[in-house]
PDB file of N, CA, C and O in Angstrom:
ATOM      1  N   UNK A   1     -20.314 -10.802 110.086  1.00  0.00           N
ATOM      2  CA  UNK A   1     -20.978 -11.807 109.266  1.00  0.00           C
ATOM      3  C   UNK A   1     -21.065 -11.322 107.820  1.00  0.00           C
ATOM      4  O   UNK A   1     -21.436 -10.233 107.383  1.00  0.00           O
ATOM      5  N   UNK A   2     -20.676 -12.295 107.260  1.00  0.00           N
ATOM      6  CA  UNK A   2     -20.922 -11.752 105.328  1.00  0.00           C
ATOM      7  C   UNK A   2     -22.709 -11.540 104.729  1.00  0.00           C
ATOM      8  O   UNK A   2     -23.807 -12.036 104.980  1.00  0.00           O
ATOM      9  N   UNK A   3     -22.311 -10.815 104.099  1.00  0.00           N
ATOM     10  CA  UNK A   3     -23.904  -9.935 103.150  1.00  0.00           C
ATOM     11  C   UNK A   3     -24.145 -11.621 102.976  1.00  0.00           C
ATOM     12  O   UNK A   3     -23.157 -12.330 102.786  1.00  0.00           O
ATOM     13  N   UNK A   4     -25.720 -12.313 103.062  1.00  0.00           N
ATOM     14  CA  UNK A   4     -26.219 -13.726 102.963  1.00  0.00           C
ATOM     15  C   UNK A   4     -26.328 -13.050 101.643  1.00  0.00           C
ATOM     16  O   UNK A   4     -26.292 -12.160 102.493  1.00  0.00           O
ATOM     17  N   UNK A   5     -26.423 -12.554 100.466  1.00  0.00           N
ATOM     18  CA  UNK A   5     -26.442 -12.448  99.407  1.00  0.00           C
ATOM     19  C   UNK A   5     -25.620 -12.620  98.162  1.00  0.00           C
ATOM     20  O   UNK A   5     -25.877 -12.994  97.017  1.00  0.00           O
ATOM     21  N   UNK A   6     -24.295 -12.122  98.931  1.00  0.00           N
ATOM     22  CA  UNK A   6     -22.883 -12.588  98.558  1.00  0.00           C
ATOM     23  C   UNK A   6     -22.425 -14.123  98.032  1.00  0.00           C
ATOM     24  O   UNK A   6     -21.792 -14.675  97.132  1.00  0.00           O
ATOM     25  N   UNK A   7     -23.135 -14.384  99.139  1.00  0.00           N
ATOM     26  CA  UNK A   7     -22.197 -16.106  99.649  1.00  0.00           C
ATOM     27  C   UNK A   7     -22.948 -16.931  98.677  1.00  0.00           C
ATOM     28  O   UNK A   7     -24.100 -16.643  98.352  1.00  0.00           O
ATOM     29  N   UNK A   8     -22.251 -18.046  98.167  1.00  0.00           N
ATOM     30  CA  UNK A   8     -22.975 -19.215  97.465  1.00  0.00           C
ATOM     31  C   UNK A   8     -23.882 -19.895  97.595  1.00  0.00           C
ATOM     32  O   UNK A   8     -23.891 -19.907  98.826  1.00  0.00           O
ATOM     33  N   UNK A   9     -24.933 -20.681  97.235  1.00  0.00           N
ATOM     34  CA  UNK A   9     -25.954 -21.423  97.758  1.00  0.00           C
ATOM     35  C   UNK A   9     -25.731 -22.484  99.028  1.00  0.00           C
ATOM     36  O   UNK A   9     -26.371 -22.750 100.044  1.00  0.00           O
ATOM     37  N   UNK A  10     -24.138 -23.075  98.266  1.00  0.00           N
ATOM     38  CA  UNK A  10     -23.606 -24.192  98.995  1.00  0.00           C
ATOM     39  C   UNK A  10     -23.429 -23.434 100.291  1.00  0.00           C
ATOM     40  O   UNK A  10     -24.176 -23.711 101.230  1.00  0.00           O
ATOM     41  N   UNK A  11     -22.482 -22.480 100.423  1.00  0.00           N
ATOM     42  CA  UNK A  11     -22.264 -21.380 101.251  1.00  0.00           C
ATOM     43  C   UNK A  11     -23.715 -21.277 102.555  1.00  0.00           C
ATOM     44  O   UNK A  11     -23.693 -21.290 103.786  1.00  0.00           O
ATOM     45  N   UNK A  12     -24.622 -21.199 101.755  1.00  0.00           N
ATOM     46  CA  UNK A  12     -25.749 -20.544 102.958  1.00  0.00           C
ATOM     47  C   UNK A  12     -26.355 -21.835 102.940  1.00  0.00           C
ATOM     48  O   UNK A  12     -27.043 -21.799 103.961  1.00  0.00           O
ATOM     49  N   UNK A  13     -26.529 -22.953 102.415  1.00  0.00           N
ATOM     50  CA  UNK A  13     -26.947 -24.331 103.012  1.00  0.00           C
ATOM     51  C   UNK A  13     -26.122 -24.673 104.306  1.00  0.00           C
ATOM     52  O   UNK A  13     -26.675 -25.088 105.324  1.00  0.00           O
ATOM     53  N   UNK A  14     -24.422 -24.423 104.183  1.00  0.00           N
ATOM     54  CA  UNK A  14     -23.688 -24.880 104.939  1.00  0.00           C
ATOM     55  C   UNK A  14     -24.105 -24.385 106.252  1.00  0.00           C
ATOM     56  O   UNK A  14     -24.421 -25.057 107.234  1.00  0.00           O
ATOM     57  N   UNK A  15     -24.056 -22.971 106.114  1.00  0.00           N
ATOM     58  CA  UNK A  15     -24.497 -21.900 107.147  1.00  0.00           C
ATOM     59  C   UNK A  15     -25.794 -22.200 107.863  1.00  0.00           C
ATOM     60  O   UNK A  15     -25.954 -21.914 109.050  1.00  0.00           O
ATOM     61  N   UNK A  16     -26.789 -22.829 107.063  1.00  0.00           N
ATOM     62  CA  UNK A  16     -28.338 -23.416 107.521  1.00  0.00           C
ATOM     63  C   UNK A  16     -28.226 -24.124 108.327  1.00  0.00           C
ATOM     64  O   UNK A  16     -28.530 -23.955 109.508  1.00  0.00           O
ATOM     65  N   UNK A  17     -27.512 -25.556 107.555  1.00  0.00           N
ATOM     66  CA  UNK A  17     -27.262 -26.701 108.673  1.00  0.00           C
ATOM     67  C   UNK A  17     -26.478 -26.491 110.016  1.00  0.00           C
ATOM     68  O   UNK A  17     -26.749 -27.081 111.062  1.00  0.00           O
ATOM     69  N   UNK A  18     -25.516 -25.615 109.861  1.00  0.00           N
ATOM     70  CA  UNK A  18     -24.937 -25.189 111.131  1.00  0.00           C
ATOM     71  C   UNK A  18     -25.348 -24.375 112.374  1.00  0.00           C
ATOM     72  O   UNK A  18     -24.816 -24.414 113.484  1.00  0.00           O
ATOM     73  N   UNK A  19     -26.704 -23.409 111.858  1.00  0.00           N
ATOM     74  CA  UNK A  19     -27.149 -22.781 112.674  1.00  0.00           C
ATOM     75  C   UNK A  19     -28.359 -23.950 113.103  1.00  0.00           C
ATOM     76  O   UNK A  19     -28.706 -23.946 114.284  1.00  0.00           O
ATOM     77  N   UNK A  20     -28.774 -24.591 112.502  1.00  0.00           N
ATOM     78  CA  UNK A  20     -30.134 -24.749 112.636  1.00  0.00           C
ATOM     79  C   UNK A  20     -29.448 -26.441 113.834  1.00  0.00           C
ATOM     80  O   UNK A  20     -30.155 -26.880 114.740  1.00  0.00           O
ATOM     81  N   UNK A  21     -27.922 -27.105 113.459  1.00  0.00           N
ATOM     82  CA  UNK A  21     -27.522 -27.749 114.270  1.00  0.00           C
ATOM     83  C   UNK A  21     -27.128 -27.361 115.697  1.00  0.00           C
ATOM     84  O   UNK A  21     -27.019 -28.254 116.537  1.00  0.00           O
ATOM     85  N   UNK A  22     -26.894 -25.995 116.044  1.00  0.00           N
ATOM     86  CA  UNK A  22     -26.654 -25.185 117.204  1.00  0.00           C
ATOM     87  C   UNK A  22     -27.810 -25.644 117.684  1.00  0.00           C
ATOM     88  O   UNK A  22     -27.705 -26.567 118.493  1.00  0.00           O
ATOM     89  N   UNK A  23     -29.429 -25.080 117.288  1.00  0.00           N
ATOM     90  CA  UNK A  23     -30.106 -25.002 117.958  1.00  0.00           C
ATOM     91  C   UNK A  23     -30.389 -26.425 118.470  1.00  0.00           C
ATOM     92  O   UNK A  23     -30.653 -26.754 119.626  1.00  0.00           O
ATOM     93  N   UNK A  24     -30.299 -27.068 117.565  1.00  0.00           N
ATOM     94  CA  UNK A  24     -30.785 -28.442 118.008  1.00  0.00           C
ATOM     95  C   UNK A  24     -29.898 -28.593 119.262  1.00  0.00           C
ATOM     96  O   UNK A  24     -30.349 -28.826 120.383  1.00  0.00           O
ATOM     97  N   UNK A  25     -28.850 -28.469 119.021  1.00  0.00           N
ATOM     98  CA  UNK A  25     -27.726 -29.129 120.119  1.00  0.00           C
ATOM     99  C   UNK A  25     -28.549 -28.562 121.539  1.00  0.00           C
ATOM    100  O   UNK A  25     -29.101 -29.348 122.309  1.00  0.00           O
ATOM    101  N   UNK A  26     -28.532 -26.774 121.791  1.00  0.00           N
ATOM    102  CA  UNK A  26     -29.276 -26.089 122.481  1.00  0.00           C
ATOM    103  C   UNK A  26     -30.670 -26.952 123.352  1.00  0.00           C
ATOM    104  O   UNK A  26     -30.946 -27.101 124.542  1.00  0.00           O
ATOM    105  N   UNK A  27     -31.311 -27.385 122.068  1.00  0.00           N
ATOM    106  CA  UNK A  27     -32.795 -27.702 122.635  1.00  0.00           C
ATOM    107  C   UNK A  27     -32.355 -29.437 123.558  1.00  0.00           C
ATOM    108  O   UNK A  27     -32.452 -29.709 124.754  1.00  0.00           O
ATOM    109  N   UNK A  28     -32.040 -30.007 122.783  1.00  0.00           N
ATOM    110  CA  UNK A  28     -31.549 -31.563 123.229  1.00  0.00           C
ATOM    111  C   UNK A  28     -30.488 -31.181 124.703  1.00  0.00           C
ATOM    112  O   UNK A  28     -30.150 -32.143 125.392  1.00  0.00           O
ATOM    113  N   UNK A  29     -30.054 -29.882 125.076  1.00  0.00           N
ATOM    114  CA  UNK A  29     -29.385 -30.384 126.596  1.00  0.00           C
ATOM    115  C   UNK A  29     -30.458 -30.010 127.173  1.00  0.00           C
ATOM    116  O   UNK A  29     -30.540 -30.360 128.350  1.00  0.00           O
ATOM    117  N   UNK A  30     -31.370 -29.380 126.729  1.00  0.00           N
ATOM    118  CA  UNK A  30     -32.745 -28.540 127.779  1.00  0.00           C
ATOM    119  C   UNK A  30     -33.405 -29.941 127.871  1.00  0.00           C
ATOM    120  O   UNK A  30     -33.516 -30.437 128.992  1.00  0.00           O
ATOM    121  N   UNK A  31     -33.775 -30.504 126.972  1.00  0.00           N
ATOM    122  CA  UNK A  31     -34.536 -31.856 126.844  1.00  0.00           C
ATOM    123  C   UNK A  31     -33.934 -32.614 127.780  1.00  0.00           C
ATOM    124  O   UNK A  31     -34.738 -32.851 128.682  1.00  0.00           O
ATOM    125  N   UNK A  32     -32.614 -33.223 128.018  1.00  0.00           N
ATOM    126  CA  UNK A  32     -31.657 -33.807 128.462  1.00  0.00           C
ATOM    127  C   UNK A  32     -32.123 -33.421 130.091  1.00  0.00           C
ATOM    128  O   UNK A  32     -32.757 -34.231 130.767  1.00  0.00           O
ATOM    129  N   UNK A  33     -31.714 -32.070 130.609  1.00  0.00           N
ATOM    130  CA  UNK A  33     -31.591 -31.767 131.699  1.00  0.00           C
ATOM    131  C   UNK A  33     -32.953 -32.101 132.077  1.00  0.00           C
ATOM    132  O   UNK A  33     -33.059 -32.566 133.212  1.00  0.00           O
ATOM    133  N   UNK A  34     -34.128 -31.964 131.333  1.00  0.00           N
ATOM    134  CA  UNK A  34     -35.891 -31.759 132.225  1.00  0.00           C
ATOM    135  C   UNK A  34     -35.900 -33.058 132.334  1.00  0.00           C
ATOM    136  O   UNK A  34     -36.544 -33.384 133.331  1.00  0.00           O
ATOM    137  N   UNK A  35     -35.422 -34.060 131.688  1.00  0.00           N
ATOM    138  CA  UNK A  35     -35.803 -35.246 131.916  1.00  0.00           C
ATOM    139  C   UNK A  35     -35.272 -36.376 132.730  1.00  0.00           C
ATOM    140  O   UNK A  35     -35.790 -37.450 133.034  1.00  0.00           O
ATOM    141  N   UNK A  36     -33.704 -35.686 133.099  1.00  0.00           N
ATOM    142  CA  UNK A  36     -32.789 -35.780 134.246  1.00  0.00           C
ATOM    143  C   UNK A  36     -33.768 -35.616 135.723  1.00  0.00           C
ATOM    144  O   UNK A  36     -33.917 -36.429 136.635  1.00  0.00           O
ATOM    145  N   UNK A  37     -34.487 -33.903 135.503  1.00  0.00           N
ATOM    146  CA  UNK A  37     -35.143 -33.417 137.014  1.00  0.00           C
ATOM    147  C   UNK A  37     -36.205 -34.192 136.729  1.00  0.00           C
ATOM    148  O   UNK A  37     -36.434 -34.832 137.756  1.00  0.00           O
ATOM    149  N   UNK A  38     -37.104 -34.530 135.755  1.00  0.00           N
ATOM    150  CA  UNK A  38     -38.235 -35.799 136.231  1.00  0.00           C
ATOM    151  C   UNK A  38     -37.764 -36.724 136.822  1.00  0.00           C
ATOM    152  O   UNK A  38     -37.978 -37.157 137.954  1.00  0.00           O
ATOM    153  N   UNK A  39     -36.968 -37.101 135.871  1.00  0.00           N
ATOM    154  CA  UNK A  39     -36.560 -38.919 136.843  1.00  0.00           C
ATOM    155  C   UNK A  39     -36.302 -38.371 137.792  1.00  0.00           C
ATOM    156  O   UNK A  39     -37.371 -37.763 137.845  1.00  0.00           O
ATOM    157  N   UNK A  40     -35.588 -37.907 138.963  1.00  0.00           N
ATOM    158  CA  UNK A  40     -35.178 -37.316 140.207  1.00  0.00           C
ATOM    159  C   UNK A  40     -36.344 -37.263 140.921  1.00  0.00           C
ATOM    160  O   UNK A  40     -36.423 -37.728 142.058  1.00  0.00           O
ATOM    161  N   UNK A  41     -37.404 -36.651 140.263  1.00  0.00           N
ATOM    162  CA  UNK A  41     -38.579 -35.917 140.885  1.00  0.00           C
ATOM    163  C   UNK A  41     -39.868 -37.430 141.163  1.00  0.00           C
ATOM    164  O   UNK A  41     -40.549 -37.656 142.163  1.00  0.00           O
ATOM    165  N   UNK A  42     -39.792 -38.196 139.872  1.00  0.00           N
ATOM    166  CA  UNK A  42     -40.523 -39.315 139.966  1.00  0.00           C
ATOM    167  C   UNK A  42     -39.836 -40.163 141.418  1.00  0.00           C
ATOM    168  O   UNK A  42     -40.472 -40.416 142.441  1.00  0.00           O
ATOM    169  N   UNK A  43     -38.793 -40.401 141.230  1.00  0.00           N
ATOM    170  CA  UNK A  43     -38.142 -40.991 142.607  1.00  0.00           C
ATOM    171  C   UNK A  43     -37.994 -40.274 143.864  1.00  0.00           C
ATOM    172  O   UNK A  43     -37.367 -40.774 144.798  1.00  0.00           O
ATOM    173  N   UNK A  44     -38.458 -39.300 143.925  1.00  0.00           N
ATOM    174  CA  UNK A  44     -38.042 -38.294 145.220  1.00  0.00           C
ATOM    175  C   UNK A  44     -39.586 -38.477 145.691  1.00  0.00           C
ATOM    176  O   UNK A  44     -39.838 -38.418 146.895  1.00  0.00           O
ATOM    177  N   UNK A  45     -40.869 -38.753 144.510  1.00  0.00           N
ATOM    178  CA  UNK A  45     -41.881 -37.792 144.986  1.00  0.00           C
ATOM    179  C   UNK A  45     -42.927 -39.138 146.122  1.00  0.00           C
ATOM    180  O   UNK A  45     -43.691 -39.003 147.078  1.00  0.00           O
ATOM    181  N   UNK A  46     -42.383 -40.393 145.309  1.00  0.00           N
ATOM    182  CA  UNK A  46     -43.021 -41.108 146.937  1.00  0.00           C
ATOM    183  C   UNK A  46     -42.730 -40.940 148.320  1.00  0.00           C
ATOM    184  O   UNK A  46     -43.578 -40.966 149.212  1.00  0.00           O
ATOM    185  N   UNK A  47     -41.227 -40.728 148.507  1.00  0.00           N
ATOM    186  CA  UNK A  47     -40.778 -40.304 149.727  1.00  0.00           C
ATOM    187  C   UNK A  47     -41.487 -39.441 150.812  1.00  0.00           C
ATOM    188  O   UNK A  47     -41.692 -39.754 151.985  1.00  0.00           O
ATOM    189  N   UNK A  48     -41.881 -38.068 150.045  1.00  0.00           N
ATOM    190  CA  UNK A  48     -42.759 -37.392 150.512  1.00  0.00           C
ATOM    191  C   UNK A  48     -44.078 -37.575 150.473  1.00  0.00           C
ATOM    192  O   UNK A  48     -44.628 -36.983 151.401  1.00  0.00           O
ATOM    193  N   UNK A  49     -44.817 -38.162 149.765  1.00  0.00           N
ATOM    194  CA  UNK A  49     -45.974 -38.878 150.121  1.00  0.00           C
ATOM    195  C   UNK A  49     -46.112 -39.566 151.047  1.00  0.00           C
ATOM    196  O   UNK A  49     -46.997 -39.364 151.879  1.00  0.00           O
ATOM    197  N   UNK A  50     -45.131 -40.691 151.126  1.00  0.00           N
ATOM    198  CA  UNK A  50     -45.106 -41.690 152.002  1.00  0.00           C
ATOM    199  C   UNK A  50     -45.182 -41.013 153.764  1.00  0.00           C
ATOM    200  O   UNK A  50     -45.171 -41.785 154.723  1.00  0.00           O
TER     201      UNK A  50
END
């Protein structure tokens, strides 16, 4: 990775938005998946009540 001191402003904005878009991507399949196993879990969980 280059010295962040080196690189241009544009340079480490670019670098910002890109890391900080990883994470997002990261957090949104975790989001994605828990809300996949609720719905599953909301529909599974009368069954066993019942």
């Amino acid at each position: 990775m280059k010295n962040i001191d080196l690189v241009t402003p544009t340079e480490r904005l670019l670098f910002t938005e890109q890391s900080l878009k990883q994470k997002f991507d990261r957090y949104f399949k975790y989001f994605i998946a828990f809300a996949a196993v609720y719905f599953v879990a909301q529909l599974i969980r009368p069954a066993f009540i019942a």
